[in-house]
Each structure stands twice: as structure tokens, then as C-alpha cells.
C-alpha positions as CSV (number, residue, x, y, z in Angstrom):
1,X,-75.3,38.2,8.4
2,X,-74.4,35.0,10.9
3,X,-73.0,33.1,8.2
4,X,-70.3,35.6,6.9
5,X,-66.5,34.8,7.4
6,X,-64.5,38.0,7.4
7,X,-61.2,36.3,5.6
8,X,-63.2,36.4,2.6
9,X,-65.9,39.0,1.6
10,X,-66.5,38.5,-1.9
11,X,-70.1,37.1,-1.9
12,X,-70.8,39.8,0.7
13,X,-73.5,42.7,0.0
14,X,-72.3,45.9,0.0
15,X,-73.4,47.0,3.7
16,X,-72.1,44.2,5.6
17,X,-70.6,44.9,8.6
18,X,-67.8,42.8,8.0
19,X,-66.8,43.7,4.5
20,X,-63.5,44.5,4.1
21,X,-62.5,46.8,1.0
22,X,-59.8,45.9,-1.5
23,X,-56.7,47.4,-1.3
24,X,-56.2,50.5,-3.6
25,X,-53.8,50.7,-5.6
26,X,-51.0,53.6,-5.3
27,X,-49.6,53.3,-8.1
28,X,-49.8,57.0,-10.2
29,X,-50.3,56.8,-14.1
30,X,-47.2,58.2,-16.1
31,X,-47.6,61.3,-18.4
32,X,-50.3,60.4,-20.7
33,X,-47.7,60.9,-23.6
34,X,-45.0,58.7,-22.1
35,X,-44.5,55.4,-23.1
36,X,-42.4,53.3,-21.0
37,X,-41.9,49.5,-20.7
38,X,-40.1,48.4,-17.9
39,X,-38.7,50.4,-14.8
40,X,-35.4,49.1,-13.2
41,X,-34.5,50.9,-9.8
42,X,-30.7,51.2,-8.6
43,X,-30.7,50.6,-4.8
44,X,-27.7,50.7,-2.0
45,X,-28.7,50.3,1.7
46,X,-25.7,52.8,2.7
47,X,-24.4,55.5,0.4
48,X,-20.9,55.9,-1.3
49,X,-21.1,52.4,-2.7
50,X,-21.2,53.8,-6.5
51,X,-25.0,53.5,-7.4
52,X,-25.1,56.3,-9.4
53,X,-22.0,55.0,-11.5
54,X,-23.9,51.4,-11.6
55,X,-26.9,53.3,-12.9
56,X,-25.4,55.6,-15.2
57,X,-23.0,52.4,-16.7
58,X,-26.2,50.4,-17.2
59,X,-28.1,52.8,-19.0
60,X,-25.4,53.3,-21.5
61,X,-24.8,49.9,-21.8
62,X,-28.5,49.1,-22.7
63,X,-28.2,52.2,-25.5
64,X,-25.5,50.7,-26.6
65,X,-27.7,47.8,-27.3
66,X,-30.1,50.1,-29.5
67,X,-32.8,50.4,-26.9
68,X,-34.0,53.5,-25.9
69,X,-33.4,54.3,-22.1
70,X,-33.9,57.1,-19.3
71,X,-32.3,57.7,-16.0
72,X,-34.9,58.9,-13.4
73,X,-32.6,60.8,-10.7
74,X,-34.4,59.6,-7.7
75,X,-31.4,60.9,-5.7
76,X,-33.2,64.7,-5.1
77,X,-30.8,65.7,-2.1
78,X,-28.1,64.4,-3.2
79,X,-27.9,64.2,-7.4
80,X,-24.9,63.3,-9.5
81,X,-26.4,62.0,-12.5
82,X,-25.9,65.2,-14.5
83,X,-22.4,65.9,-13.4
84,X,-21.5,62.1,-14.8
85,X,-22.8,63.0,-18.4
86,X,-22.1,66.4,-18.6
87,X,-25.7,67.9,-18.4
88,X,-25.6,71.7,-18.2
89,X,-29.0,72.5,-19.7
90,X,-32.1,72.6,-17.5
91,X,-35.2,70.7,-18.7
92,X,-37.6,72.5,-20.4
93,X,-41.7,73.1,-18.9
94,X,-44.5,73.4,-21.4
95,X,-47.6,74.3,-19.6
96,X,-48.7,71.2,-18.3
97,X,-45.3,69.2,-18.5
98,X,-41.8,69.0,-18.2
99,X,-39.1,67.5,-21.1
100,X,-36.2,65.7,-19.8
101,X,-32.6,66.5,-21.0
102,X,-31.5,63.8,-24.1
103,X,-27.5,63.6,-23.1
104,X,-25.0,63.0,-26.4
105,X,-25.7,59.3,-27.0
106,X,-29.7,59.9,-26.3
107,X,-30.2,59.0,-23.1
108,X,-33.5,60.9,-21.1
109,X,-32.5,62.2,-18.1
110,X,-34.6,64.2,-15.2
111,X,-33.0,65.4,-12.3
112,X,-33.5,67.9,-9.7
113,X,-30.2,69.8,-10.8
114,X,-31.7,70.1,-14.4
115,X,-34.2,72.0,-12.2
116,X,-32.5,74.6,-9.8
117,X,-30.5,77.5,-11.2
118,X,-27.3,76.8,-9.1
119,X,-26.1,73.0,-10.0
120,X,-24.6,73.4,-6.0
121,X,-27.4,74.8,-4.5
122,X,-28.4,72.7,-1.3
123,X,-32.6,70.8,-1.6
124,X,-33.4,71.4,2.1
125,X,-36.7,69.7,1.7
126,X,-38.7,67.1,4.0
127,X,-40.2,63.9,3.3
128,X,-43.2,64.7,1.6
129,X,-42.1,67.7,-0.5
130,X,-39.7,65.3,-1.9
131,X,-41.8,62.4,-2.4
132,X,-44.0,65.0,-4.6
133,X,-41.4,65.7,-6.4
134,X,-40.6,62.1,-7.4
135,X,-44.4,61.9,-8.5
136,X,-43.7,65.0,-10.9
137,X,-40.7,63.6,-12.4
138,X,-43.4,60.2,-13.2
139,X,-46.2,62.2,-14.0
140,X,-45.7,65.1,-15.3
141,X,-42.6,64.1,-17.4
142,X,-42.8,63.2,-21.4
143,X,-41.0,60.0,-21.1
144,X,-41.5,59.2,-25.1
145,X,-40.5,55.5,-26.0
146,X,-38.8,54.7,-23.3
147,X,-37.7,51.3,-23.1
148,X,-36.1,50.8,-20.0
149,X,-35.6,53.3,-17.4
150,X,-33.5,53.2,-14.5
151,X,-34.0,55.2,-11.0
152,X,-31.3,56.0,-9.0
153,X,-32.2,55.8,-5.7
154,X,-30.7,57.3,-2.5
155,X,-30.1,54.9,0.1
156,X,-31.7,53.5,2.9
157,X,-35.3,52.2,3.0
158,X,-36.8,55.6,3.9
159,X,-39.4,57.7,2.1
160,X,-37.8,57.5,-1.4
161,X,-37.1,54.1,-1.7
162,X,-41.0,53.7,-0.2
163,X,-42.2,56.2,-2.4
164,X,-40.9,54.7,-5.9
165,X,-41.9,51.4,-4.9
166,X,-45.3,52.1,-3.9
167,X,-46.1,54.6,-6.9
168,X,-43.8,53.5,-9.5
169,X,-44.8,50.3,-11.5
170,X,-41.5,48.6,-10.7
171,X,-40.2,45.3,-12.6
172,X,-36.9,44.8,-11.0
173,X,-34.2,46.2,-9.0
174,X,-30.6,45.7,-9.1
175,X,-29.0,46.2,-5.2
176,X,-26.0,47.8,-4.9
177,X,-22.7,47.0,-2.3
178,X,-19.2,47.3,-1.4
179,X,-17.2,44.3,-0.2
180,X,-16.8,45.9,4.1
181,X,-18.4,43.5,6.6
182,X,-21.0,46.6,7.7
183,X,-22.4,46.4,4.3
184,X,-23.5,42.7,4.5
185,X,-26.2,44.0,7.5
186,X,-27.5,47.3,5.3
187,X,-27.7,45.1,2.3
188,X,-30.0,43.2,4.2
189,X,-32.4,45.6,5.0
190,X,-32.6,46.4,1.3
191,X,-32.9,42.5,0.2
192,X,-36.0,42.9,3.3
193,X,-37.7,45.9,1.8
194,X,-37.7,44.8,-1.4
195,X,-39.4,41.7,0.0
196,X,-42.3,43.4,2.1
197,X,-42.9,45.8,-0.9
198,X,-42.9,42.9,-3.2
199,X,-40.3,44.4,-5.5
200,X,-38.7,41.5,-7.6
201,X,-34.7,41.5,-7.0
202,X,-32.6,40.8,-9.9
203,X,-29.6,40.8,-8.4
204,X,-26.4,42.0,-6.3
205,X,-23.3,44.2,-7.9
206,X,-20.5,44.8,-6.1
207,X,-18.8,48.3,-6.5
208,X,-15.0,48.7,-5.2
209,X,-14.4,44.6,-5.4
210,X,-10.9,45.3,-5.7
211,X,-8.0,47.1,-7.3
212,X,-5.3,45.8,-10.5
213,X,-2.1,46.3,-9.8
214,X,-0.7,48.5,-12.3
215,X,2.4,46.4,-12.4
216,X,1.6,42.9,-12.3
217,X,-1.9,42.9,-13.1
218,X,-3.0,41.2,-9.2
219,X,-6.4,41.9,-7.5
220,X,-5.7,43.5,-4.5
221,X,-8.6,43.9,-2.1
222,X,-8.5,46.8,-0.3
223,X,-11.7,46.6,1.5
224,X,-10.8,43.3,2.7
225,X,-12.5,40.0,2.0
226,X,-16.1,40.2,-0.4
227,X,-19.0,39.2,2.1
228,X,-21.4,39.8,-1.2
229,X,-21.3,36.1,-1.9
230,X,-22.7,34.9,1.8
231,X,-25.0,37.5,1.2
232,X,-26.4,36.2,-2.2
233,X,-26.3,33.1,-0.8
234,X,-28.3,34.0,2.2
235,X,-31.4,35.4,-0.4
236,X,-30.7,33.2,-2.8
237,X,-29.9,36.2,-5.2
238,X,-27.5,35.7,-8.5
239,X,-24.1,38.1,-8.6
240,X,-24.2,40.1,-11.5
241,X,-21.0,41.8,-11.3
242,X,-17.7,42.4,-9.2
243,X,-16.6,45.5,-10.1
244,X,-13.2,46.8,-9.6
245,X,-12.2,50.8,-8.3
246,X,-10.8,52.4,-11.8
247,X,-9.3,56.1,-11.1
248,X,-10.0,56.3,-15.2
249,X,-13.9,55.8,-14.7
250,X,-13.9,57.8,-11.4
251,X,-12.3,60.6,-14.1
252,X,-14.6,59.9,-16.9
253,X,-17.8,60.9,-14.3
254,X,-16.0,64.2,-13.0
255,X,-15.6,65.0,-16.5
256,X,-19.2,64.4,-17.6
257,X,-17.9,61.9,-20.3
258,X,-19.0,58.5,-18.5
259,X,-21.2,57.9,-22.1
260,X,-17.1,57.3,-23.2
261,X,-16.6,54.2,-20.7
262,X,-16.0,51.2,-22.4
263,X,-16.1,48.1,-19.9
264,X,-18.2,44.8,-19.9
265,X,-18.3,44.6,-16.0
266,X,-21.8,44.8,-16.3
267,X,-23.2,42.8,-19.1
268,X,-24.6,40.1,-16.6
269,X,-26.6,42.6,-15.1
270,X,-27.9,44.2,-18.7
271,X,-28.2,40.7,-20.1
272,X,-30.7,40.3,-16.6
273,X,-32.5,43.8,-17.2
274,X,-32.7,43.0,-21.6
275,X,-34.5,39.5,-20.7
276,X,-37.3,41.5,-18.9
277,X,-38.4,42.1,-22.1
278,X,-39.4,38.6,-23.1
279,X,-40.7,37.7,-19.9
């Protein structure tokens, strides 16, 4: 054909050299039960920055708005989603899916601990096997009337964070950080990901802000100086919260009671994820 162009084939016949085919879709269809309206991950580019805490806060914080949420542990080396609300059951299999455990307040939750028969016992799995497993947890999970559901991610931009995005319909993510200098540059590479994959970025929270003085009340940064705002800046991203280090949250997780924590640190970032809704 001496008159196609190659930048667009769609008045091409189907054995034209030049055609190019459209890009498939990766995206995997949820359980054909589930129901599930939007899908919020949880992302950090380093680890220890309190994610899971952010996820499991903002999932109570939405049922405490009288929606129905879920918690996706994404996190399959490395989970602590069960430990923060107490889950000892394991999820339940019927023969061609899997239940997720309800926790005291009704929150869904699946996690690779609800899975294994030692809560300690080490996932010493590569890339793929894992990413499998994330499909599962989408697939072949009953995810009934889910309104939002938020994944907690591990961190980094590696095969997780790749594989969620690319096979999870995902309508937002909330990026994780603490105030150190280092973070500013692995922040970054999240803000970046999230770009390329065409993930939309609701915004920033920082964990570990700063500490009250039990005596006088004073924020005290112990990290040192918050670079979270050049950062938002930088991507033109909002700040949804500054959240401060609480040894009384830190115990409520240890002691599987975080459904218990009462603090409005994070309605910004619920009032952000709620608005999804109307959009």
C-alpha cells in the first residue's frame, strides 16, 4: 500500500504490512461475584515510612464514614496488615474461590498471613510467583460490595508495584514519606512511575512529621527539616497530611486494636479518596 502512514493504521486492511495492533489490555477481570468501585493503592518508594499504618488508618476512616471498604495486602514478603487488626483466622477457600477475613468493624481483608499456617513463617518467593499471587488475591477473591479498597504496597517500583498497576484497574494512589532528605529522591521515583504507568496521584502524606512534647505540647522534628513540601511543589501534588510519631498508635497496631485509633490526621486524604466517588 504506497499511500499508508504507519502513525496511524486505522483505515488499514487487515494484512498490511505496516499495521500496527492495538495495545492489549492487561488489566485481569475481578471475581465475577465481586463488586468493587474504586481501588486506591498505598505507595512508599523506601520502606519503614508507615504505609501500612497510612493504609490501615484510611480504611477505617472511610468505614467510619459508612462505606464499605477492603485492604488488599499487596505487601506478600513482608505483611503487617493482620497483626495491626488483630486477624488470627485464615481466609476461607470454596472450590473455585477464596473469602477474605471481615475484621471487628467489617473491614475485608486478604493477606498472605491469612494464608500460611505460621503467621512468621518467611514467603521466599521470586517475582513472578508473587505477582501470581497478587492476581489471585484480585481474581479469585469474593470482594462483595466493596466500595473502596486500598492496596498496600511494598516499596520500590519493582514487580509489585508494576504488577498492581498494570492488572489492577487503579483510580488513585496516595504516596507515602518521611521528612529525611534521602526520601525526597525515592519519592521521586514513585511520583515517576506513577507517571509512566499513568496512575493518577492524589497526593503526598507524610509519616513521622514530628513529635509533641509531652510537656509543653512543641513539635519537635526529629528527622530534621520536612523536604515533603519542595517535593509536592516539584509535581505539583496537594499534602494531604503531616502526621506526627504517636508511641499510643505504634501500641494500638502491636496490639491488633488499630480499628480503636481515633485521630483526624487523615481526613484530607479520605475527603480526596470519598470525592472519587462523584467524579
Amino acid at each position: 500500500m504506497a499511500d499508508c502512514k504507519p502513525t496511524d493504521c486505522s483505515s488499514c486492511g487487515e494484512t498490511c504490512s505496516s499495521r500496527k495492533s492495538e495495545p492489549q489490555s492487561l488489566k485481569i477481570p475481578p471475581h465475577s461475584l465481586s463488586k468493587i468501585k474504586k481501588v486506591i493503592g498505598v505507595v512508599s518508594g523506601k520502606g519503614g515510612v508507615g504505609k501500612s499504618l497510612v493504609t490501615s488508618l484510611m480504611a477505617v476512616g472511610m468505614q467510619r464514614r459508612d462505606y464499605r471498604t477492603a485492604i488488599l495486602d499487596a505487601d506478600i514478603t513482608g505483611p503487617s496488615i493482620p497483626k495491626a487488626f488483630g486477624l488470627k483466622e485464615k481466609a476461607q477457600a470454596t472450590e473455585d474461590s477464596l473469602l477474605p477475613v471481615t475484621t471487628k468493624t467489617g473491614i475485608d481483608v486478604m493477606s498472605i498471613n491469612l494464608l500460611l499456617d505460621e503467621e512468621t513463617a518467611p514467603v521466599v518467593w521470586r517475582g513472578p510467583v508473587i505477582a501470581g499471587v497478587l492476581q489471585q488475591f484480585w481474581k479469585d477473591v469474593i470482594w462483595k460490595d466493596v466500595d473502596f479498597m486500598f492496596v498496600d504496597m511494598p516499596p520500590g517500583t519493582g514487580d509489585v508495584p508494576l504488577t498492581v498497576f498494570q492488572s489492577f484497574p487503579v483510580d488513585g494512589i496516595i504516596i507515602v514519606a518521611s521528612p529525611q532528605e534521602l526520601v525526597s529522591m525515592v519519592v521521586a521515583k514513585a511520583v515517576e512511575m506513577a507517571n509512566m504507568m499513568n496512575i493518577p496521584i492524589l497526593g503526598l502524606v507524610e509519616n513521622m512529621s514530628y513529635a509533641l512534647c509531652p510537656d509543653c505540647g512543641k513539635h519537635i522534628n526529629i528527622f530534621g527539616e520536612s523536604h515533603v513540601d519542595e517535593i509536592a511543589a516539584k509535581y505539583n501534588l496537594p499534602i494531604l497530611a503531616k502526621m506526627p510519631i504517636d508511641p499510643v498508635v505504634a501500641s494500638s497496631c502491636d496490639r491488633g486494636v488499630v480499628e480503636l485509633v481515633d485521630k483526624d490526621w487523615l481526613d484530607k486524604a479520605i475527603d480526596k479518596v470519598e470525592a472519587l466517588l462523584t467524579e
